[in-house]
C-alpha positions in Angstrom: 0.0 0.0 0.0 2.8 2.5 0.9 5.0 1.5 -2.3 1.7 2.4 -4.6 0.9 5.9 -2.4 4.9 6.7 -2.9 4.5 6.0 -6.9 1.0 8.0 -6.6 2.7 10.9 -5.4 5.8 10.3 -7.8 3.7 10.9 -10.4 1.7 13.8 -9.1 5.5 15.9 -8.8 6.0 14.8 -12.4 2.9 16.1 -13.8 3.5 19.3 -11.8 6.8 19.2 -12.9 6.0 18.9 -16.8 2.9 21.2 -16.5 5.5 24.2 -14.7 8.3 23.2 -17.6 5.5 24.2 -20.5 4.5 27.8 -19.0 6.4 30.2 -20.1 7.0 33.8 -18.9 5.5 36.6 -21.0 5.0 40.6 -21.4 2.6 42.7 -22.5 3.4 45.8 -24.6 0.9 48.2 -24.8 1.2 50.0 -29.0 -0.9 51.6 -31.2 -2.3 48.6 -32.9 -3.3 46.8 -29.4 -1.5 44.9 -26.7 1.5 43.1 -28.1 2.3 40.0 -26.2 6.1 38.6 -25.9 6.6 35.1 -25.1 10.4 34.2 -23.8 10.1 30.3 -24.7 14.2 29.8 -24.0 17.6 30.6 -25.7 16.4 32.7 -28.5 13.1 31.6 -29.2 10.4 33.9 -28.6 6.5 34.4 -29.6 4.8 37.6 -29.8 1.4 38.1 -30.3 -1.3 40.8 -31.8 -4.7 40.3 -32.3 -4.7 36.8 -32.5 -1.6 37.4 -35.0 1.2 35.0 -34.0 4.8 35.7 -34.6 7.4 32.7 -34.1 11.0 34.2 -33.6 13.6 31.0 -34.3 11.1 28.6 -33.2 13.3 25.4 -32.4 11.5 21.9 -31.0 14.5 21.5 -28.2 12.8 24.7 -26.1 9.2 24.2 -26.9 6.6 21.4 -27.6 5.1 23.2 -30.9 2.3 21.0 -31.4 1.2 22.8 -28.3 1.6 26.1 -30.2 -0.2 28.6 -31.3 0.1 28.4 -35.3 2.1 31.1 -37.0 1.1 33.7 -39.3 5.1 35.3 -39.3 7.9 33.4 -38.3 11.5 35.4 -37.9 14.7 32.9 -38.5 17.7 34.7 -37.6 20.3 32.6 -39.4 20.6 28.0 -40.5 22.6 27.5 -37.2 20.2 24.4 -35.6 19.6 26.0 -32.5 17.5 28.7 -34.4 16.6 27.0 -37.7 14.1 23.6 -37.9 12.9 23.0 -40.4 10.4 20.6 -38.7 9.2 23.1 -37.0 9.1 25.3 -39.6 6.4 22.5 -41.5 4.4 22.1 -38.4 3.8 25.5 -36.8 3.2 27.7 -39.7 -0.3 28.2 -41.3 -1.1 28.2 -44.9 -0.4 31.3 -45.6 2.1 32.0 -43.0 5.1 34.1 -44.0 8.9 33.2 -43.3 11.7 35.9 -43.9 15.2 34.0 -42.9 18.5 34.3 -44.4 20.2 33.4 -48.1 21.8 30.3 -46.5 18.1 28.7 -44.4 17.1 29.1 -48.0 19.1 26.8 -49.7 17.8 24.5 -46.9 13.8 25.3 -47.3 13.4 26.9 -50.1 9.9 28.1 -49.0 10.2 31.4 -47.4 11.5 35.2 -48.2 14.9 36.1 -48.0 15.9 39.4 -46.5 19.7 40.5 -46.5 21.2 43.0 -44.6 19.9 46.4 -44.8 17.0 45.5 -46.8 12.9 46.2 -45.3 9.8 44.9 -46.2 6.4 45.1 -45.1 4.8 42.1 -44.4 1.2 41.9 -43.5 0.7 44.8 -41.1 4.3 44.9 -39.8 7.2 46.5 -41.0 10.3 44.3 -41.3 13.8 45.5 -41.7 16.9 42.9 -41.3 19.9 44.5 -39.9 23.4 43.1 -39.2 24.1 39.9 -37.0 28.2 38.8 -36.7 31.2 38.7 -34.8 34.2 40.7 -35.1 36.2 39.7 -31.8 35.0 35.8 -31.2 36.4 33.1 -33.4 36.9 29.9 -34.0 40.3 28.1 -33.8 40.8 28.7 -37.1 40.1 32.1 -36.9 37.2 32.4 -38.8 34.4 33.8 -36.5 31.4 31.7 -35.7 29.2 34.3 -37.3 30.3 35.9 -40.7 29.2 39.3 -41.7 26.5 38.8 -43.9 25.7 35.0 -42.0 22.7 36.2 -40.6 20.2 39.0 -39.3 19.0 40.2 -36.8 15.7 42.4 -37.0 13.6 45.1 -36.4 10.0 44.5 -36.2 7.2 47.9 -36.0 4.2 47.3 -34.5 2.4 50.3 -34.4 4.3 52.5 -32.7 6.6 50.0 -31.2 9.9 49.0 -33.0 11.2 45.7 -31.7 15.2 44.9 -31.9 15.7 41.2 -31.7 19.5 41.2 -32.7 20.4 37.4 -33.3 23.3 36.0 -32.9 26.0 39.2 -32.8 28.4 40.6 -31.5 27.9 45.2 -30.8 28.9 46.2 -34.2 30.1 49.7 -35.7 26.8 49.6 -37.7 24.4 49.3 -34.6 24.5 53.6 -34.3 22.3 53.6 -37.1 19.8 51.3 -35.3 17.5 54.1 -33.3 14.3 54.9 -31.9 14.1 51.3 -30.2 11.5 50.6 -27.6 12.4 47.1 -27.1 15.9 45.2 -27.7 16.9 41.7 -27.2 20.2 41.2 -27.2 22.3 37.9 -26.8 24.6 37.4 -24.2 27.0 33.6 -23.7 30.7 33.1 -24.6 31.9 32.4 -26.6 29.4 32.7 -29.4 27.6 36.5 -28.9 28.5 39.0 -26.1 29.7 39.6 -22.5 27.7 41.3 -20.4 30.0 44.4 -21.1 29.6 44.2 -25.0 25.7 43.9 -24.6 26.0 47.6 -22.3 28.0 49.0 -25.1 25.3 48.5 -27.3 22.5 49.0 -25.2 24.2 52.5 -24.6 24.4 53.5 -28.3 21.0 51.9 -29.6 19.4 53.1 -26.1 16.3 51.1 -26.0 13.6 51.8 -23.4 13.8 48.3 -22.9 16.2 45.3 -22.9 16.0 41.7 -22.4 19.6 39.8 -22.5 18.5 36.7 -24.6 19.9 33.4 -25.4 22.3 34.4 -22.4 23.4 30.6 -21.1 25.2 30.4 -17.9 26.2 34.2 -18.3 25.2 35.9 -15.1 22.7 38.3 -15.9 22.8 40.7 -12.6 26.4 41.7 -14.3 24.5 43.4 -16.7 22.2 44.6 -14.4 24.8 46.2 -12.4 26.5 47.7 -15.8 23.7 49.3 -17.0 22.3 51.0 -13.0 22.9 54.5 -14.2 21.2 54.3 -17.7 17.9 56.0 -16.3 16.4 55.4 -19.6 16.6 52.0 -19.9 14.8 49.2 -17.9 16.5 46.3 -17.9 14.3 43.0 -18.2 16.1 39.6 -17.0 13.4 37.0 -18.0 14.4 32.7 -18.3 15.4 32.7 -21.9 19.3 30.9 -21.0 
């Protein structure tokens, strides 16, 4: 009798435990189109969604269960690396006539989407999209190539309404980011040795100045460094939410 209560109760911290593991932590942004809500799913997936429009940012089946998902009208791929591109995903969680916008490179993998280099804008929908920069200048590889190539991937800029959204991808702070301005929201990545230190995410946080910031896809990295950095930057609330 004792052995079947234990296994009873076993399976009762399981379910508790798998129910807690599929909740995510989300925001609300209030713009001029209606309440956008962001969705930190882990690493640097995200979901935002408008008026029953759904947005998947690098939707990836290792952080999420996407049959449980809603279906997406938009998704965002920052670059083909697997922890931001599936392509399994990509055939399971997008509607009909869902849009994708990725990179030259997730192309040549699935052809069935919209490329968008550097520097180029589109409006999709009711959304305008522009695809900035996304690469490393000091980390490398051993063989000193870095582990994101100028020109690799994007990151993006997404208006809503009056709301423009910074998700930067996987980057190092780059001369180019002083042209990226009027930002109400940036996410910016933050883990060794592939994106930023805490220090090189407050550099860039100081020149785009956004009103607020989430570190994303930010590992082991301890966030309250950042935190600490950026104390005197009155205009800019700093956001730590679980997205290692």
């Amino acid at each position: 009798m004792k052995s079947k209560i234990i296994l009873v109760l076993l399976s009762v911290v399981l379910t508790i435990t798998l129910t807690a593991q599929t909740k995510y932590e989300s925001d609300i942004i209030k713009t001029s189109k209606g309440d956008l809500q962001m969705t930190f799913i882990g690493h640097g997936t995200l979901m935002f969604e408008i008026n029953k429009y759904v947005i998947h940012i690098d939707p990836v089946s290792m952080y999420a269960d996407y049959e449980k998902m809603p279906k997406a009208d938009l998704i965002l791929v920052t670059h083909h690396h697997s922890d931001h591109f599936d392509i399994k995903v990509l055939n399971g969680i997008k509607k009909e006539t869902a849009k994708i916008i990725f990179t030259k490179a997730c192309s040549d993998m699935y052809p069935a989407g919209i490329v968008m280099n550097n520097g180029e804008s589109k409006s999709i929908d009711d959304f305008k999209i522009e695809a900035v920069p996304a690469y490393n200048i000091v980390n490398t590889r051993s063989d000193g190539n870095p582990y994101h190539p100028k020109g690799f991937g994007n990151g993006y800029i997404l208006t809503v309404g009056d709301k423009r959204i910074y998700i930067g991808g996987d980057t190092e702070n780059f001369p180019e980011m002083n042209k990226i301005k009027n930002i109400d929201v940036a996410f910016l990545p933050m883990n060794l040795p592939y994106t930023m230190t805490p220090q090189m995410v407050a550099e860039a946080a100081k020149v785009i100045k956004p009103k607020i910031l989430y570190p994303y896809h930010f590992g082991d990295t301890d966030t309250k460094e950042l935190v600490d950095l950026m104390k005197d930057e009155k205009y800019c609330e700093v956001r730590i939410r679980n997205l290692k």
